[in-house]
N, C-alpha and C positions, 0 to 999 in steps of 0.2 A: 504494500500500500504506500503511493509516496508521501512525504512529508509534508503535512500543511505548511508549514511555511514556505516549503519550496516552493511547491503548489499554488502559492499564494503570490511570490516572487514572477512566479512568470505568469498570470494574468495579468499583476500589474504591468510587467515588460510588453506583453501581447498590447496592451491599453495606449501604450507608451507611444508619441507623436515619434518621428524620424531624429527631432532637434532634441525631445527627453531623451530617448532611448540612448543618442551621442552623449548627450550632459554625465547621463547615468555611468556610462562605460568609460566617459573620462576617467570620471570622479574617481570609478574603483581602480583606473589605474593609476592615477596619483597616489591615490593611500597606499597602492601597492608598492611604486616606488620609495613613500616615506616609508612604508617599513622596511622596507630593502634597505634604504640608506643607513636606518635609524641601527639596524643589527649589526651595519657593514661597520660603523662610528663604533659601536660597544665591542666587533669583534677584537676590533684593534687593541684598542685599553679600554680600561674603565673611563664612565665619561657621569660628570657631573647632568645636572639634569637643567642647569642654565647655558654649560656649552652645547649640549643636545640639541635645545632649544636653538641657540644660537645658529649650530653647523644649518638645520631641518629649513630653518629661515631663510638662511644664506641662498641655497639648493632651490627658494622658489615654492619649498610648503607650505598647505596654506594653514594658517597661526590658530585656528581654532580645531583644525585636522590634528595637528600639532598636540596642542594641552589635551584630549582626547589618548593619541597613543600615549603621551609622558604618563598618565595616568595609570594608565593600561599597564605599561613597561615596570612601573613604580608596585605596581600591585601583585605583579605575576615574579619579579627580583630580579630582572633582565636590566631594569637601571636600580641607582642607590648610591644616593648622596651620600649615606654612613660611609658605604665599600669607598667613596669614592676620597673623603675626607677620610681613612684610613691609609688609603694608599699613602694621600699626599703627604701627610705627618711620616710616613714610614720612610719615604721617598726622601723627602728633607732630613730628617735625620741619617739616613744613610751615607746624603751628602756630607755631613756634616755644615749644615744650616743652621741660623739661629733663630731664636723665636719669630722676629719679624722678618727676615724672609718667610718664615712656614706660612704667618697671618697674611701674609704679602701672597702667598699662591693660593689660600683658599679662597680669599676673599675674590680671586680672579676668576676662581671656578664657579663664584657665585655659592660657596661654602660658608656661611657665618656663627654657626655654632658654637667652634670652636676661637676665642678670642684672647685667652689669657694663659701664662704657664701655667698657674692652675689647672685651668681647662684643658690643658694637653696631657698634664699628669692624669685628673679624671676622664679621657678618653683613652688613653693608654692601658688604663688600668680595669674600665668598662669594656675592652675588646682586647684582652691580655691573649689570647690564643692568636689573634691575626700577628698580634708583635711580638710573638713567644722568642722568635731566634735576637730583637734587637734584646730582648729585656734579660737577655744570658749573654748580651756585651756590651752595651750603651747605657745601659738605666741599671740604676742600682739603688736596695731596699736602705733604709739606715736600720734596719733591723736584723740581728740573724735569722737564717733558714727556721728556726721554728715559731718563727711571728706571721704564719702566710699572710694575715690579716692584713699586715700595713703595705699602704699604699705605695706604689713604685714613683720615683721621681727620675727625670732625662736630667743627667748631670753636664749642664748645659758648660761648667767649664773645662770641664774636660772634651766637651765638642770641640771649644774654642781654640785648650790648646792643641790636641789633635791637629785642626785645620791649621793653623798655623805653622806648627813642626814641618805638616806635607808640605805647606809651600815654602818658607824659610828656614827648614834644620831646626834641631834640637836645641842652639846656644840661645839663651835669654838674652834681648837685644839689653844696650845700655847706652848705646848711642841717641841722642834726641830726633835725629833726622831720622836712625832706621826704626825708633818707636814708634813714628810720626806714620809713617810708610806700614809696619805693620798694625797697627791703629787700623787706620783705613780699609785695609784687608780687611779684619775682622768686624768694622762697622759694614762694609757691604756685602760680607755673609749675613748680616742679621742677626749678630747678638749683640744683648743689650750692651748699655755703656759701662756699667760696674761689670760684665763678664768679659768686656774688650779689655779694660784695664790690667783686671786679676792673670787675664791669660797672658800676657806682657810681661808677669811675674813669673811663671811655672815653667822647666822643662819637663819632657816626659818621668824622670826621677822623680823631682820634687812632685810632680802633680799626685805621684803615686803613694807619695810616704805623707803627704799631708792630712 
């Protein structure tokens, strides 16, 4: 027995003037190509759901087609702001980033959630599986192994001098011009200004025994 709806589908089509019936088989083939596009964008990477928007736009979709599949996408787990604001903290930290770069890339992706160190300890620590291998070398408890309770913190100055060492070696500048120089570095990675200075202070030794 067929489907009423089907069924139903193609009376209306039979009903359908020459200029509908074209309107009709556009339309589904635009939605076909946004979805095409839309899967081909998330095959790639993870994609925020304002660059989605953004890229769908770009391509000539139309904007209420749009908020329709974001919705869709967002419902079924095919997009997600969360995964996507995970990576990016995962991603920046990897680099060795500092806080305002990370705030500086979510905010790009149209990510605003996350806005303060705080906040990156409380997401870090609310999706501890996604960052299980940084949180066994970048982030460290102030508690021993039998407190699992306490929360994880990104020890942001040991990012700092990390990045630093890679680009300039191990010796603590003491020169005014080459502090001056690594200064700068480290403010255009994006750590704060009391973690630029501190790191100015530390070789990998000292950072370790402190």
């Amino acid at each position: 027995m067929p489907d009423p709806k089907s069924l139903l589908k193609n009376i209306e089509n039979q009903l359908m003037t020459d200029e509908q019936r074209q309107a009709y088989h556009d339309k589904l083939k635009a939605e076909s190509y946004m979805r095409w596009l839309a899967f081909y964008y998330l095959g790639r990477r993870e994609q925020s759901k304002k660059e989605l928007r953004d890229k769908l736009l770009a391509k000539g979709c139309d904007a209420a087609a749009i908020e329709t599949l974001l919705t869709e996408f967002e419902a079924e787990g095919y997009q997600s702001d969360e995964r996507m604001t995970s990576a990016l903290i995962k991603e920046g930290i990897g680099k060795q980033h500092g806080t305002q770069r990370i705030f500086q890339t979510l905010k790009k992706h149209g990510l605003t959630t996350v806005r303060s160190v705080s906040a990156i300890n409380a997401w870090i620590e609310m999706h501890n599986d996604f960052f299980e291998d940084l949180l066994l070398n970048d982030i460290e408890s102030d508690t021993a192994d039998d407190d699992p309770d306490e929360a994880y913190e990104v020890d942001w100055l040991a990012q700092a001098v990390a990045a630093r060492v890679r680009k300039y070696g191990d010796a603590i500048p003491t020169e005014p011009k080459e502090k001056a120089r690594q200064l700068r570095f480290l403010q255009y990675r994006g750590f704060a200004a009391d973690v630029c200075f501190d790191a100015l202070k530390y070789d990998l030794t000292t950072l370790a025994n402190r």
